[in-house]
C-alpha positions in Angstrom: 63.0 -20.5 -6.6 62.5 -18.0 -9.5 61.0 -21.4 -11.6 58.9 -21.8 -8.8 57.5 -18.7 -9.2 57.1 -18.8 -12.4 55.1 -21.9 -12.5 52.7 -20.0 -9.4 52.3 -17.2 -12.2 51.2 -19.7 -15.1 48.8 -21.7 -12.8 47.3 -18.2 -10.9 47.2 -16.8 -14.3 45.2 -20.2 -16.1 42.6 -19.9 -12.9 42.1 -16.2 -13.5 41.4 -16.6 -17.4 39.0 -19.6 -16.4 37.2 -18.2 -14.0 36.6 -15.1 -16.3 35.6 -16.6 -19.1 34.0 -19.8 -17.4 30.6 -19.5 -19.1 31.9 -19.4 -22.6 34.4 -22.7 -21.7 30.9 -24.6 -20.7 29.2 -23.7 -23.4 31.9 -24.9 -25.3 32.6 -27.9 -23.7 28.5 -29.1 -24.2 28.5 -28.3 -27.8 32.3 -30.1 -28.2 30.4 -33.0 -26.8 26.5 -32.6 -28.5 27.0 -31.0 -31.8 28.7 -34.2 -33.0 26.2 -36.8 -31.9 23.9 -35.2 -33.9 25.2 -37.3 -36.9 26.9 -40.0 -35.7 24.2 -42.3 -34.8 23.1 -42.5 -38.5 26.9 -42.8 -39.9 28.1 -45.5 -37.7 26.3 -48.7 -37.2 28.5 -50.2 -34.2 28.0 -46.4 -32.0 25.3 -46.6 -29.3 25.1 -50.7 -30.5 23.0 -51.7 -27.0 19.9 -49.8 -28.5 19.9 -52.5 -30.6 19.1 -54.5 -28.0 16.7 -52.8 -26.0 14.7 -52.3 -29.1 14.3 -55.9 -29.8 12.9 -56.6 -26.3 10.6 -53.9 -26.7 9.4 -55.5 -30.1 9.5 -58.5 -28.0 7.1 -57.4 -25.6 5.1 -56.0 -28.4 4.5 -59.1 -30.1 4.6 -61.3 -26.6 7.3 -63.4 -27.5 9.2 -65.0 -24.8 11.4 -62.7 -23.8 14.7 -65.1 -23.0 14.5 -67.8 -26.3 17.8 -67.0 -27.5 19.4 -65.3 -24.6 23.0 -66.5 -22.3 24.9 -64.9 -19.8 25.6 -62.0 -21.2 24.0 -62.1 -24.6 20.8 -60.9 -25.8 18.0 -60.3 -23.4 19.1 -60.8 -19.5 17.4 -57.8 -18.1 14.5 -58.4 -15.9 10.7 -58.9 -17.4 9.4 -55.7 -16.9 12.4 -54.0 -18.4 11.5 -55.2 -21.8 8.0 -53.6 -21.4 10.1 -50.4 -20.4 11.6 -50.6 -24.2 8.2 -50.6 -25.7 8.4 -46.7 -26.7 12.1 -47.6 -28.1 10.8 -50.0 -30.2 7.4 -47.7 -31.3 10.1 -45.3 -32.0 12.2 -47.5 -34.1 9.2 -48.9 -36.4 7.9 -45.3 -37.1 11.0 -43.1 -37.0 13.9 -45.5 -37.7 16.9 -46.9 -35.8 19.6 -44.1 -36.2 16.7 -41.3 -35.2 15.6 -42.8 -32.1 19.1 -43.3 -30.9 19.1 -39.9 -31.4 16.0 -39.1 -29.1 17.2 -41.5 -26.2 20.8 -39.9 -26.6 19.4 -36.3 -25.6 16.5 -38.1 -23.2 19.6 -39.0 -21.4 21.6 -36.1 -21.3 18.7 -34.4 -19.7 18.3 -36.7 -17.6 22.1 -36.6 -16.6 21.2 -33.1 -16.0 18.7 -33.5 -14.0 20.5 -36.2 -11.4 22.9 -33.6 -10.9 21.0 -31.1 -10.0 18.8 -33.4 -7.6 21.5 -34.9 -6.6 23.7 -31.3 -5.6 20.3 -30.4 -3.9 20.7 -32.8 -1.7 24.4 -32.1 -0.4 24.0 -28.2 -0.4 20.4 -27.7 -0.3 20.0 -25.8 -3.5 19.9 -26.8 -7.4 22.6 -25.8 -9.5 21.7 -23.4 -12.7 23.5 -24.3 -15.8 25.3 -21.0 -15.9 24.4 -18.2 -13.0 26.5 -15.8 -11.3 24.3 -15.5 -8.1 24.2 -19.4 -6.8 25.8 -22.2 -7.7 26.2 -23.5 -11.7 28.0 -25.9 -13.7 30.6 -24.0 -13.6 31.1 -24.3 -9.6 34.0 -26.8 -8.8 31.4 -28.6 -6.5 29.4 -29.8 -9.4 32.2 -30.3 -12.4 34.4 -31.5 -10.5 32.8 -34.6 -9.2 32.2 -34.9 -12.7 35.3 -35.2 -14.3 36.4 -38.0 -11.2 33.4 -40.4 -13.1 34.1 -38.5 -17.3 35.2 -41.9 -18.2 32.1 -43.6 -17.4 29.7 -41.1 -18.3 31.4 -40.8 -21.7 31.4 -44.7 -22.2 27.5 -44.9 -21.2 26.7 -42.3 -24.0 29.0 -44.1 -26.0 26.9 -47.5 -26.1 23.7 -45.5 -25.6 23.1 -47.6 -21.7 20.3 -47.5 -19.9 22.4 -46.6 -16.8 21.7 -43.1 -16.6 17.9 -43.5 -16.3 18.6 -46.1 -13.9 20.5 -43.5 -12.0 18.1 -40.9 -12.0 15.4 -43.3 -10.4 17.3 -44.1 -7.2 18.6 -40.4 -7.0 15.4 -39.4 -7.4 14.0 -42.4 -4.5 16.3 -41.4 -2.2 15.5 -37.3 -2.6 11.7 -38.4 -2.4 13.2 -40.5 1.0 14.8 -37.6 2.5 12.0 -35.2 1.6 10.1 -38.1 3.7 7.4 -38.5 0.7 8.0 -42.6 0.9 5.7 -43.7 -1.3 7.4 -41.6 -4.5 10.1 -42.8 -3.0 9.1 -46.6 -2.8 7.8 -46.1 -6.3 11.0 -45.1 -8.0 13.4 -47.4 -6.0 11.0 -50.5 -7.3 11.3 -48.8 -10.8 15.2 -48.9 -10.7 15.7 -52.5 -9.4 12.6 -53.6 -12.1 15.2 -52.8 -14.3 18.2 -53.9 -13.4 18.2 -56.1 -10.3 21.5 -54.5 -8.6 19.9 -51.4 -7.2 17.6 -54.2 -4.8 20.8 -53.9 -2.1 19.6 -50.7 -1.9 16.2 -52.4 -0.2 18.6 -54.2 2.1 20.2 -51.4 2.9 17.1 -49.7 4.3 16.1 -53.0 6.3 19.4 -52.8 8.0 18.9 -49.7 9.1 15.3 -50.5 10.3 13.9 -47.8 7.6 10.5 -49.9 7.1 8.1 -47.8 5.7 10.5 -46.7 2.8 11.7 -50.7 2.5 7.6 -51.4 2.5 6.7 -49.2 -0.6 10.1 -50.3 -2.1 8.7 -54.0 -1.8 5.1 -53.5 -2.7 6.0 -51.5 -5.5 9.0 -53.9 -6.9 6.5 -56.7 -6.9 3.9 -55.1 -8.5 6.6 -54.4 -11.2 8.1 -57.5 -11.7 4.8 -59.3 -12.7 3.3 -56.6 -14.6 4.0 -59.0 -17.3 1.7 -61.7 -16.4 -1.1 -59.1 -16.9 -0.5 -59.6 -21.0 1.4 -63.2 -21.1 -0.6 -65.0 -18.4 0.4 -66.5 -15.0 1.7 -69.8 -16.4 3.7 -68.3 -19.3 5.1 -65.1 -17.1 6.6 -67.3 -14.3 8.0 -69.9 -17.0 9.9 -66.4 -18.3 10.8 -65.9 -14.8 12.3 -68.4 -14.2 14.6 -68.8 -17.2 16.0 -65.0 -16.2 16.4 -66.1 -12.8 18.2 -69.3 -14.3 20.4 -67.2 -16.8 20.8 -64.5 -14.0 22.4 -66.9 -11.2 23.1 -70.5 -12.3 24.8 -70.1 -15.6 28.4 -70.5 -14.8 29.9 -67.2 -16.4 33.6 -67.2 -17.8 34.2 -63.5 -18.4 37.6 -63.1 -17.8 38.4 -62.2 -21.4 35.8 -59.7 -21.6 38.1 -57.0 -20.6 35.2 -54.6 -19.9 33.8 -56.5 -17.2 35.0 -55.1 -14.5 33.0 -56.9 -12.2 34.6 -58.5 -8.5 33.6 -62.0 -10.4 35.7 -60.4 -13.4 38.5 -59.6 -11.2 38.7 -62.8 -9.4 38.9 -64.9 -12.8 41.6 -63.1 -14.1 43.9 -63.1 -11.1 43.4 -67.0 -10.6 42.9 -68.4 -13.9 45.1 -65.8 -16.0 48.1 -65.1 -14.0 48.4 -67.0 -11.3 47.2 -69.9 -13.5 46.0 -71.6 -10.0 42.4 -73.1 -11.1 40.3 -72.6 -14.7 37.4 -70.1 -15.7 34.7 -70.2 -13.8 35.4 -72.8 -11.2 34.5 -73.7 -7.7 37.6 -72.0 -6.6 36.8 -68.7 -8.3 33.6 -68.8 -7.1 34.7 -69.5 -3.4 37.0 -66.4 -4.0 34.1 -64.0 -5.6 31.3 -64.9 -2.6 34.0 -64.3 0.1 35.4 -61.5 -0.9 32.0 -60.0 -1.8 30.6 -60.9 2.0 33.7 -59.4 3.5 33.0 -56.0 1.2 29.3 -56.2 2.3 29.8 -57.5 6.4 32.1 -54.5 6.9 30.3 -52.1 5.0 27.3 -53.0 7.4 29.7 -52.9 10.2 30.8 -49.3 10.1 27.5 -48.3 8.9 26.1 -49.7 12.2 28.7 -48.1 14.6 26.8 -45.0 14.7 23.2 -44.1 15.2 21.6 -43.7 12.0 20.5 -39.7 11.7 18.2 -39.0 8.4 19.2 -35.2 8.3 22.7 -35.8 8.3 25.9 -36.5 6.4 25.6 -40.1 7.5 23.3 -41.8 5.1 24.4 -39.8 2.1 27.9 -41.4 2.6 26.1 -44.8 3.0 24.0 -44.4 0.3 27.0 -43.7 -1.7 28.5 -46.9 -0.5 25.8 -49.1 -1.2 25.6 -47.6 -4.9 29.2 -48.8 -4.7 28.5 -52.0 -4.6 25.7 -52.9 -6.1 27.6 -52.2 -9.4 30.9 -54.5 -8.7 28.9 -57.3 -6.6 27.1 -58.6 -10.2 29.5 -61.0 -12.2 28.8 -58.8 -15.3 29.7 -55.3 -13.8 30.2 -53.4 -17.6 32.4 -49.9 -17.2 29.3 -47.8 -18.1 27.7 -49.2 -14.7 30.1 -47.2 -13.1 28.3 -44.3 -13.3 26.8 -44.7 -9.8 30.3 -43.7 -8.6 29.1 -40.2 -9.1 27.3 -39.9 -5.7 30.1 -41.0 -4.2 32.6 -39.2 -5.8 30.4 -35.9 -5.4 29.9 -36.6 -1.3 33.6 -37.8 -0.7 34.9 -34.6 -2.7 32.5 -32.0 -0.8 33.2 -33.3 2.6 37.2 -33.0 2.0 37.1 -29.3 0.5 34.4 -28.5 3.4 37.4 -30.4 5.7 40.3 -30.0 4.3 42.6 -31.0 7.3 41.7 -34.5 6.5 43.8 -34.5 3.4 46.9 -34.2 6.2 46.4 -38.4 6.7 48.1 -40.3 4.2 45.5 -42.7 3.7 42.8 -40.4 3.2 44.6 -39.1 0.3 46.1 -42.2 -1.1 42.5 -43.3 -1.3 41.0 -40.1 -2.9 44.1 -39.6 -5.5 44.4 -43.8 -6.0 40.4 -44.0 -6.8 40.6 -40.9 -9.5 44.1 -41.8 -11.1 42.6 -45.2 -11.2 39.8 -44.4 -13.6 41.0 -41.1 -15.5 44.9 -42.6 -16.4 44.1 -45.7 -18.1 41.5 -43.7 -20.2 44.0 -41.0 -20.7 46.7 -43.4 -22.1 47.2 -45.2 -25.3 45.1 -48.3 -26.0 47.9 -50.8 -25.0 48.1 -49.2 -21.7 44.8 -49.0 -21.0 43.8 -52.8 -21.7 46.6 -53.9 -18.9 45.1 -51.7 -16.4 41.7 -53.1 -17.5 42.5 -56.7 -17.2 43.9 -56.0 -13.5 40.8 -54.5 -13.1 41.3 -50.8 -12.5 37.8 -50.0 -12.0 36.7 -52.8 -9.2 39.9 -51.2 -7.9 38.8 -47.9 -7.9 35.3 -48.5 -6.5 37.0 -50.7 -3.7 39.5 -47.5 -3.2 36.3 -45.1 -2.8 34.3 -47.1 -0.6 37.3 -47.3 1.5 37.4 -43.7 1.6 33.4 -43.1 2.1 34.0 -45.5 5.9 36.6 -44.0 6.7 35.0 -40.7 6.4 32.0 -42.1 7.5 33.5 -41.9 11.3 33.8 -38.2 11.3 30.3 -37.5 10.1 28.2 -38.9 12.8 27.6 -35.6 14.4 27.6 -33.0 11.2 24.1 -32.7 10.1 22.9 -31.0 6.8 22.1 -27.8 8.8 25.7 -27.6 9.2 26.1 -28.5 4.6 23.5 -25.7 4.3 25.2 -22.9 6.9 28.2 -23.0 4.1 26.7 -22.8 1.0 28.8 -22.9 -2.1 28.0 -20.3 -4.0 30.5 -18.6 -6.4 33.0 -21.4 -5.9 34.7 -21.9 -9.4 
């Protein structure tokens, strides 16, 4: 009993020295993790490698090349046409300035830019923007903003890591769907079109929105994604743009992709191939059986996402299409065959919505399943990266990241039933200021 107490102490006693000296431990912490980027893009080659390619397909685009002349599944350029146009300042950049300095621009364009989709993003759940460091509202140092945070570290730090595009990509659909809520559809429209010009997975979010008979938003989100996606042909021509077109289209969806021993793939596809063709040793990569297995398993996902979604009323101004907004960011990262860790970034709204809503109802922890979910989807991600390299490539090849997006969209329909009637009147009536 007296060790009991003792441990109480040491843990009340770690809390109170945080709390007090919480400002100095964040400012910490973001120098601990900018101060040393500083030089490491100019010492090491391999660090932030992906630039690499995003600056050849926007001297590509410069020189109106075709785009896809060397490029597989997987290799070189399979990002969508306009995407390479998007790269054009990277390139500019890297003639005038050099590689390792404008690695060094888009690392801090996207650290503000992770910035910013936090505080848009926390706007959104408790109606006000977090300062970096305030004692008056919410900061950075408020559990409701780091904590969320730490749940998706491993992804965040693995995106800054290759220098991905992910966080930008992030940004725009936070930013669409803040633009949605604020009913301003064509911003919205504009920035949702953006996202999926880039990278095609954040088009389910278009679905979404026709499923749940949004039209206007889905109309701008359409017009506007066209209008995108053949802003090439304005500078290669009709004839030469739809010939590019169809090449990504053909390396996007017809080449037969064996991925199994890319171990950070942690795609559904990925998954699937492993299970089958590594240890179960039932079929061999990329075969009609894995397929059969991916498509199915990926409609089940979808049809009972849909499902729950459509058991309740849809209500704008509510907790109700955060949660499914979370979902369907979800799976628009694990649905692709190539479903890289840095993708899974767009766990953050999820994690951020799921983690609010149980310290705003904390009863809920009481059913088992709620909290196997919660605990199973965090020690999912944050063990493997915590533990030695060994240890961490088993739980990669069994997929630990599909299973902790699976585990969280669990959680977010589950939870999804006892939202229907809390509105963000209610989010905003217990604001979380000072919670540390």
């Amino acid at each position: 009993m007296n060790y009991m107490n003792h441990l109480q102490d040491i843990k009340e006693r770690i809390i109170l020295f945080a709390k007090k000296y919480r400002k100095i431990i964040l400012i910490l912490a973001v120098l601990a993790i900018v101060l040393p980027e500083i030089s490491v893009y100019f010492y090491r080659p391999g660090r932030g490698a992906d630039m690499h390619g995003y600056v050849q397909a926007g001297q590509d685009a410069l020189a109106l090349k075709d785009l896809y002349l060397d490029s597989k599944s997987g290799r070189h350029n399979t990002w969508p046409p306009f995407f390479s146009f998007v790269c054009v300042p990277l390139a500019l950049l890297d003639r005038y300035l050099g590689l390792p300095l404008t690695k060094e621009i888009w690392y801090f364009f996207n650290f503000f830019l992770l910035i910013a989709c936090i505080k848009i993003w926390m706007s959104i759940l408790v109606g006000e923007r977090p300062k970096f460091i305030s004692d008056e509202t919410i900061d950075f140092t408020s559990n409701v903003v780091f904590v969320p945070l730490l749940i998706v570290l491993p992804a965040i730090i693995n995106n800054f890591y290759w220098l991905q595009i992910n966080v930008l990509i992030l940004f725009l659909v936070i930013s669409g769907y803040y633009y949605y809520q604020k009913n301003k559809l064509i911003a919205g429209g504009i920035l949702f079109a953006l996202a999926a010009s880039l990278k095609a997975f954040p088009v389910l979010i278009l679905l979404y929105f026709v499923i749940r008979k949004q039209w206007k938003i889905a109309l701008w989100f359409g017009i506007f994604g066209l209008a995108f996606t053949i802003f090439p042909a304005i500078f290669y021509g009709v004839p030469e743009f739809l010939t590019m077109l169809l090449k990504w289209l053909s390396i996007s969806f017809n080449q037969n992709f064996v991925v199994w021993h890319y171990h950070d793939n942690q795609s559904l596809y990925a998954l699937w191939e492993r299970y089958l063709f590594l240890y179960l040793k039932v079929t061999q990569p990329a075969s009609l059986l894995i397929h059969i297995f991916f498509y199915a398993s990926a409609l089940s996902l979808l049809l009972i996402t849909i499902i729950m979604f459509l058991r309740n009323e849809y209500q704008k101004f509510s907790w109700q299409p955060m949660f499914e907004f979370s979902s369907i960011c979800i799976l628009m990262i694990i649905f692709p065959p190539i479903g890289w860790r840095h993708y899974f970034i767009f766990l953050y709204p999820a994690a951020s919505v799921a983690y609010l809503f149980l310290k705003r109802h904390s009863f809920l922890f009481e059913n088992r399943i709620i909290k196997i979910l919660f605990v199973g989807s965090i020690a999912a991600l944050v063990i493997p990266y915590l533990s030695g390299k060994n240890i961490a490539y088993f739980f990669r090849m069994i997929n630990n990241w599909t299973w902790a997006a699976i585990f969280l969209n669990t959680l977010i329909l589950i939870l999804l039933d006892r939202i229907h009637d809390t509105t963000i009147v209610e989010i905003q009536s217990h604001p979380s200021r000072g919670e540390n």
